[in-house]
N, C-alpha and C positions, 0 to 999 in steps of 0.2 A: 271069269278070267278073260283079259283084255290078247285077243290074237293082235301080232303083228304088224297086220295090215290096216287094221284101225287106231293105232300110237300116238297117228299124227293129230287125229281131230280130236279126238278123248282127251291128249295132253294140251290142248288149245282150250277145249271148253273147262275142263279143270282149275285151267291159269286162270282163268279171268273169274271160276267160281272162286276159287281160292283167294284171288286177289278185293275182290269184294268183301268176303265175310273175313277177312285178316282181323285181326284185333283194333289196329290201328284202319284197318277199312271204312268205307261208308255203311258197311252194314253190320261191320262186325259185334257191337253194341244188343243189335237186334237179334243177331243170329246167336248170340250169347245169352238173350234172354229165353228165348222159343227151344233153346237147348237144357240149361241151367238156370232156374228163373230166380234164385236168390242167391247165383253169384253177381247182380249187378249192384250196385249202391244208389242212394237217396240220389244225388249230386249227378251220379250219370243218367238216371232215370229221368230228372228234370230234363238235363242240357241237350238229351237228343230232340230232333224235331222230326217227325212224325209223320209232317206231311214231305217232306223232303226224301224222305227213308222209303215211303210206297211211291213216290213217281218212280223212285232206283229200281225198285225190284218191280217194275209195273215194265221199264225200258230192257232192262234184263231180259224180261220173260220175253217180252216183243222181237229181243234181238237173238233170242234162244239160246245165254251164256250159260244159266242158271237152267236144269231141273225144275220138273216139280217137287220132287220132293224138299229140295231146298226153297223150293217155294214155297211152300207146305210151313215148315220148320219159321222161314222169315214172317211169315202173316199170322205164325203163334207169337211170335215174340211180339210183335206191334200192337196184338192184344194185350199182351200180357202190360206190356210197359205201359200203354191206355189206363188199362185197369188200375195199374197204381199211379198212375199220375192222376187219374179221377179221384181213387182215395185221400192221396196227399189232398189235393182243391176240399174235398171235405173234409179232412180233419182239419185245416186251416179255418176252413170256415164255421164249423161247430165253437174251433177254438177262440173264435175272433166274437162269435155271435155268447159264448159265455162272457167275456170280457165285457163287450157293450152292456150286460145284463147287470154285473156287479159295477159297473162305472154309471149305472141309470137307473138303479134300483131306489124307490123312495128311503130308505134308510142312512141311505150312503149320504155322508156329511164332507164336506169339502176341511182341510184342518182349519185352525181360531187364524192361522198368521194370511192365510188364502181366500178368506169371505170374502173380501172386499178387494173389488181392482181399482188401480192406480187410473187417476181422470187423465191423465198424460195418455195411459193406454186404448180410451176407450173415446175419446173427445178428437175429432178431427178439425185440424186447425186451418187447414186449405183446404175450402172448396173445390178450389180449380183442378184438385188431384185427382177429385172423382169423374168417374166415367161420362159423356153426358146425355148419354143415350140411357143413364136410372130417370123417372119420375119421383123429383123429390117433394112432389102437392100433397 
């Protein structure tokens, strides 16, 4: 229970925690995840940045707006959202590296109409286009 006489600073460091972890906040995203970690989606999970979100709660702390334990709470979510933003990069990339295996796989045949490229495509008609810092000896 909050006496009296401490109203004033309790409702000062409140405001500014409050106003941080808001939804629409800098930290809100984060304090959302370290709270409730599969209420955030794919799309928000990307678009935060990570290192911008631990300078916030790094000056917080420094400026004493923020708790620990809301400190606590912020540096779960930063993991958490890491951790699937690490996942996402590897399932991208499992996915990307099957793809290259089925497009390089000795079997794999280009279709009858795609054998052969067009001399128009592959025949450079000006020199002077290329670079000239290649060795063409």
């Amino acid at each position: 229970y909050i006496r009296i006489g401490f109203r004033g600073s309790i409702k000062k460091m409140l405001g500014k925690s409050m106003a941080l972890i808001a939804t629409d906040g800098p930290l809100g995203l984060i304090w959302i995840s370290g709270t409730w970690d599969k209420k955030v989606s794919k799309t928000q999970v990307i678009s935060v940045d990570l290192c911008e979100a631990s300078r916030e709660i790094e000056t917080s702390v420094s400026d004493e707006s923020i708790n620990l334990r809301l400190c606590a709470k912020l540096l779960i979510g930063i993991a958490r959202l890491l951790a699937r933003k690490a996942g996402y990069l590897a399932a991208d990339a499992a996915e990307a590296m099957v793809r290259m295996r089925a497009a390089f796989k000795p079997g794999a045949e280009l279709p009858e109409d795609n054998q052969k490229a067009r001399a128009k495509t592959i025949t450079i008609l000006n020199f002077d286009d290329l670079d000239p810092s290649l060795d063409l000896d």
